[in-house]
Structure formats: C-alpha cells, structure tokens
C-alpha positions as CSV (number, residue, x, y, z in Angstrom):
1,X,133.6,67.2,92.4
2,X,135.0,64.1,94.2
3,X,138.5,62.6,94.9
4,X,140.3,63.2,92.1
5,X,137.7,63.7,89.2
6,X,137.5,60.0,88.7
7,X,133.7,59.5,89.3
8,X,131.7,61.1,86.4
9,X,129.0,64.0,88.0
10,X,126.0,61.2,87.7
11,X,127.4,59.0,89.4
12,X,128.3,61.2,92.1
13,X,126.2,63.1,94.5
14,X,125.2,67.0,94.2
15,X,124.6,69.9,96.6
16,X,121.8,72.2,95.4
17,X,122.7,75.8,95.6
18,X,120.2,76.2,98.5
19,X,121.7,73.2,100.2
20,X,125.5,74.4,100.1
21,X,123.8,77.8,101.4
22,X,122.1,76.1,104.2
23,X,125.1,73.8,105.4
24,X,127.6,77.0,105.5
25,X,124.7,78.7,107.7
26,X,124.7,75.5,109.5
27,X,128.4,75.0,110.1
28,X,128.7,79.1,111.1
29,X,125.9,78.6,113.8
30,X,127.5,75.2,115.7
31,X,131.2,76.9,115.0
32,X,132.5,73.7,113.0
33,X,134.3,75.7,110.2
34,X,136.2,72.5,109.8
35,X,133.7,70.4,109.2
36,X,132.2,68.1,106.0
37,X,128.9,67.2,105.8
38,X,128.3,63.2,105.7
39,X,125.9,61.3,104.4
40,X,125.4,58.1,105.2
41,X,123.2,55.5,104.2
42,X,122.2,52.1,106.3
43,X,119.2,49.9,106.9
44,X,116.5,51.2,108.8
45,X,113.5,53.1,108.1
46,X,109.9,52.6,107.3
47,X,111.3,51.6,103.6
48,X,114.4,49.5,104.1
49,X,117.0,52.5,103.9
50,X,117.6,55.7,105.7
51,X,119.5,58.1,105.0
52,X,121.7,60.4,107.8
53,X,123.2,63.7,108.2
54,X,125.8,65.1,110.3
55,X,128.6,67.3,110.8
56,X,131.8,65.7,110.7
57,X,136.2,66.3,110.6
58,X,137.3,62.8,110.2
59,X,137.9,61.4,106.5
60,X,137.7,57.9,105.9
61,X,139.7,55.6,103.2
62,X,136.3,54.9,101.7
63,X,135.4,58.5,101.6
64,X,134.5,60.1,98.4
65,X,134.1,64.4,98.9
66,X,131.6,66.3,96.7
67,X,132.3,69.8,96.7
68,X,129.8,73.1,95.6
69,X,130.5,76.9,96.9
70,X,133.3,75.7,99.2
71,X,130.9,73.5,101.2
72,X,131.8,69.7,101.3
73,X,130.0,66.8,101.2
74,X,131.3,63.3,102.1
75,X,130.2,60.1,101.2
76,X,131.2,56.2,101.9
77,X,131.7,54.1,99.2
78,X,129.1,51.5,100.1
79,X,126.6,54.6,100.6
80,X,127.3,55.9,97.3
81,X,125.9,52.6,95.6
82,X,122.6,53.6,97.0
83,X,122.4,57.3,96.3
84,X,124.9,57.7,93.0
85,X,123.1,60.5,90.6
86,X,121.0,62.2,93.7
87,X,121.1,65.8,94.5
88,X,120.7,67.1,98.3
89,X,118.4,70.2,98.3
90,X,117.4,72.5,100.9
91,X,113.5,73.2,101.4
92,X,111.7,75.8,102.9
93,X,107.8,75.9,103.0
94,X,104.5,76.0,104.5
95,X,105.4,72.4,106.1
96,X,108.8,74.0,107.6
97,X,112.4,73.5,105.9
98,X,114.3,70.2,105.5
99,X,117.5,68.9,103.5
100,X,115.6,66.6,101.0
101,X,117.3,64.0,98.7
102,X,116.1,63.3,95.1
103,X,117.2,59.9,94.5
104,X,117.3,58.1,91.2
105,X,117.6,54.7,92.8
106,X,114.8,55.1,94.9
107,X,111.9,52.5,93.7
108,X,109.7,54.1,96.4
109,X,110.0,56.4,99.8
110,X,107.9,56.6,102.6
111,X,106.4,60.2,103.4
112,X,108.5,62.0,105.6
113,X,111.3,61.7,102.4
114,X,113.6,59.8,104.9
115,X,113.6,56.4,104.0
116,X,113.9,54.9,100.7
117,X,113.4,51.3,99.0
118,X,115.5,50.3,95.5
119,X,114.0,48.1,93.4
C-alpha cells in the first residue's frame, strides 16, 4: 500500500473501490496512462485546510504511493500528517458526483466537503 510497507494501512490513506474506478476512467479520458493521482493538502479554505487533486508523473523524495486496482495515489509527507487513516471515495448522487475524503483528523469541514479544520 505505500513505499515499501512501512506505514501501517491507518496511517496511510485509502482509495475506495469507486474511487480507483473513477480515476482509471479519469486518466483513460485526459490520455495520462502514466499518471498518479496527488493529493495535497495546504492552507486555504473556508476551514483552515483544503485539500487538492490532480493528475500528476513526477515523484517526489517526500512522496508516499498508495496503491488499489492498479490506480496510484500519491501523497507528501507533510500532507499525510493531516489526512493519515482517510479514505478517498467517489460519489454520485442527486447533487452530482464528487471525489470525497472521510477524514479522521478532521475536527470539523465546511459544506462543500473541501476544506477541513483539526482540532
């Protein structure tokens, strides 16, 4: 699940099945078949944090790669701190369809599920 096994699964970060499903679409549709999906976090945001998405072929010392269904996610080490033990899903309803992340640090978020506070 990350660079060598040496961060234990809830400490890392997880794809839910929908959301590996949803990047491979993703990655297919902008022709990227080389790409990671990153996740970064940094300051910002109606709550203090915000998190961000994007497509992305260059790895990074601080880089720590979470892998499900041959989809891979990337994450910085100072990012991790903030999102360790959260799961990225993909959700489709009424509202539309987003990638939403279920953080366990998160003390609060504001609606839109973007930005986060820790307490």
């Amino acid at each position: 699940m990350s660079d060598g096994g040496s961060i234990p699964p809830e400490a890392g970060v997880r794809l839910s099945e929908s959301a590996a499903r949803r990047v491979a679409e993703l990655k297919r549709q902008e022709n990227v078949p080389n790409a990671f999906l990153r996740l970064a976090v940094s300051g910002g945001g109606c709550s203090g944090f915000q998190y961000g998405f994007s497509f992305d072929d260059d790895r990074r010392a601080d880089d720590l790669v979470f892998a499900r269904d041959g989809v891979e996610l990337v994450v910085d080490a100072v990012s991790l701190e903030l999102v360790k033990g959260a799961e990225i899903d993909f959700v489709e309803d009424m509202m539309g369809a987003s990638f939403q992340v279920k953080n366990p640090n998160a003390a609060s978020s504001c609606g839109c599920g973007n930005s986060f506070s820790i307490a």
